[in-house]
Every structure is written in C-alpha cells, then in structure tokens.
N, C-alpha and C positions, 0 to 999 in steps of 0.2 A: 635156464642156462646156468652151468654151475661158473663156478670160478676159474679153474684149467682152462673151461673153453673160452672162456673173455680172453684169459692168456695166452692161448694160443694165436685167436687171432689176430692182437694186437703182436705180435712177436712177427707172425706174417705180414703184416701191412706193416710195420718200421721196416721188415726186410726190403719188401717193394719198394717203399720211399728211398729207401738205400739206393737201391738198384735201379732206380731212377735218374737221384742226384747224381750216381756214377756216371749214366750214360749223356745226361746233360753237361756235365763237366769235360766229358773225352770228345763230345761230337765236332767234328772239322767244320769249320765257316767254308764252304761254295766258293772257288778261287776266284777270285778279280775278273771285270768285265773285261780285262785289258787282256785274256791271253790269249791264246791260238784257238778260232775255233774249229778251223779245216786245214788239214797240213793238205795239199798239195805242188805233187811234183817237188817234195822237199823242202818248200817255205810254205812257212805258217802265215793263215791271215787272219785278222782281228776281224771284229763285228764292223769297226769303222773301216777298215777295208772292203767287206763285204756291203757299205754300205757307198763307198766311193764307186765302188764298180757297177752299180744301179744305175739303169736307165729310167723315167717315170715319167709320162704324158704329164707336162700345165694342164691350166684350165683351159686352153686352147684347144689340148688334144697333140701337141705338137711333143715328141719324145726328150729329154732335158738328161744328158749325161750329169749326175748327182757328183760325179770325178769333180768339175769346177770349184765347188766345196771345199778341198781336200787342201792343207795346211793351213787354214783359217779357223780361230776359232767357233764352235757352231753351237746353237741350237736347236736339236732336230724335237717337234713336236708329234709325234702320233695321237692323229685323234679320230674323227666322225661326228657327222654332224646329228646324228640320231643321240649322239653321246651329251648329256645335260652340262657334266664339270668341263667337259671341252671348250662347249659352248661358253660359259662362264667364264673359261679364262681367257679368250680369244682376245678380247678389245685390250687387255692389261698386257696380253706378250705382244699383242699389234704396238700399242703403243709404247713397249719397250723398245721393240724394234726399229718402230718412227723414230726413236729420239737418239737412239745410235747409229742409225742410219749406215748402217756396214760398219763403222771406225774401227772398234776394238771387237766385236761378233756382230756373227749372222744367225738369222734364226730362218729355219724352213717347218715348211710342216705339210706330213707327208699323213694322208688322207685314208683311213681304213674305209672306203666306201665309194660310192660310184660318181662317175662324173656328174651325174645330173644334179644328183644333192649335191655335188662341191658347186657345182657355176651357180644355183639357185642361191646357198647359201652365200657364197663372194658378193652375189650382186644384191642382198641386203647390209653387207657389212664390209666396210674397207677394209681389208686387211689389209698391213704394210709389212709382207715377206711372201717370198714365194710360197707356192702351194702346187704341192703333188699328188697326183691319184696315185694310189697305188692298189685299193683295194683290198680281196681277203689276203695279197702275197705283202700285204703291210704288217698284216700280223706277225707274219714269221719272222720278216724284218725286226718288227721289234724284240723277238723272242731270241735274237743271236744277240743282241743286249742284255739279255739276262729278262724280259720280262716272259719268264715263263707261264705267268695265268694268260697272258694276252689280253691284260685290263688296259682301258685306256680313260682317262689321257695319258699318256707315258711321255716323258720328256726326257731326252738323255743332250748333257753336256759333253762335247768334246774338246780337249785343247791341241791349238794348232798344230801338235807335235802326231797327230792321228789318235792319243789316247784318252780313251773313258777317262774321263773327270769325277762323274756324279749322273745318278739315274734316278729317276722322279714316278714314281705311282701315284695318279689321283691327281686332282688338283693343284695346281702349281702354288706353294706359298712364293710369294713374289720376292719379299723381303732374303726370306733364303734365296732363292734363284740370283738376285743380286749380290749379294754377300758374296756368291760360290763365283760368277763372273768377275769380280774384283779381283779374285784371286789369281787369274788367267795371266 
C-alpha cells in the first residue's frame, strides 16, 4: 500500500469521525416523561393519568381502582417475581415503606406476572405496600413511562402534583431513591 492510499483513508475516516461528532452533537434528548401521551377528545393525559385510571386485581383477586393513589406522592414499583434484582430489592423498598408508613409517600408495586407467583411469593415475604397483578398489560404500563425495553425492575417516582419525578431501571440504589424522596 503506497502512501496516497494511507491518505486517503485516513482523510475518509476523520471525515466519518466529523460526521459523527456532528450528529452526536445535533441529536434531540426524547422529551420528558411528563407530557401528553394520548390526546383524547381534546385533553391530553400523562402516563400518571393513564396510570390513575387503572383498575388491577390485589392478591385477593378483588379489582383496586389505582385512582385512590392520585395526589399523593407515589412510588410505583414494576416488577416479577421470576425477576432476580426485584427480588433483591423488595425487603429494602418493603422496609422503606414500613417506616413511612403513608406519611410523606406511598409505594405500590404492580406485578408483571401471574397471581399465583405473586400470593406464593407474599406469603414468603411481608411486604409492607400494596401489590397489584397486572400482568403482561404491566408491561405496557410501564412503557407509557418511558420504559421502552420493558426491563424490570422499573420504579418510577411521582409527586403529588401527578408529575414524573424520576424513573429507575435496574435495581434500585436506595440512597438515591431517598435523596430523590426528600426532595418531594
């Protein structure tokens, strides 16, 4: 290979690298969890609208309008009990829960999976916060949050006012999740 073609391709590949950083520099951030996801009939609703207006069987079986939630500050956990980091963080949000016991937030947690694994699992582990089936339509649930892979655990913060706060993939670090509560 003579020398022209070294420089040639080195002139091609800073071009690319150009026209990379270009498009990394221009690309638009994905707007806030907070806006409209469905205009109907003229008003727009948010994902926490969309999530207030949900109905979803206890572990009972008995139907739980998700509405009673709504001006409170919340957090909603999406998880599954097949799910390993769920499971992990359950007794840390349980016992976050325990020790606020409603005062300044609530925390629910809404179940991508079937009743039978959620009553199995409850009745090895106290939880102290509600717990909803919801199923595979928990998924999409969380996908009007923005979690678009439909990874879980996903935990999303809402404050009282109906608006995304903060949305969690993975694991919950705790320390932040407090921190982000303080702020409410």
């Amino acid at each position: 290979m003579n020398k022209k073609h070294v420089a040639a391709y080195a002139a091609v590949a800073a071009m690319f690298g150009i026209m990379g950083a270009l498009v990394a520099i221009n690309k638009k951030d994905p707007p806030p969890l907070t806006t409209a996801i469905a205009p109907t009939g003229g008003k727009a609703h948010t994902a926490a609208d969309k999530l207030f207006g949900e109905s979803l069987n206890d572990l009972q079986g008995a139907p739980q309008s998700l509405a009673k939630w709504r001006g409170k500050p919340l957090v909603v956990n999406f998880w599954a009990t097949w799910c390993a980091p769920c499971v992990q963080e359950m007794p840390e949000l349980s016992e976050l829960a325990a020790h606020d016991a409603g005062k300044t937030f609530n925390v629910i947690g809404i179940g991508v999976d079937s009743p039978s694994n959620m009553n199995e699992f409850a009745a090895k582990f106290k939880i102290a916060y509600p717990l909803y089936v919801a199923g595979m339509g928990g998924t999409e649930l969380s996908r009007a949050f923005g979690n678009q892979a439909g990874g879980l655990p996903y935990t999303v913060l809402i404050g009282a006012d109906g608006q995304v706060r903060k949305t969690y993939l993975g694991k919950l670090k705790f320390d932040e999740l407090k921190a982000d509560l303080a702020k409410l």
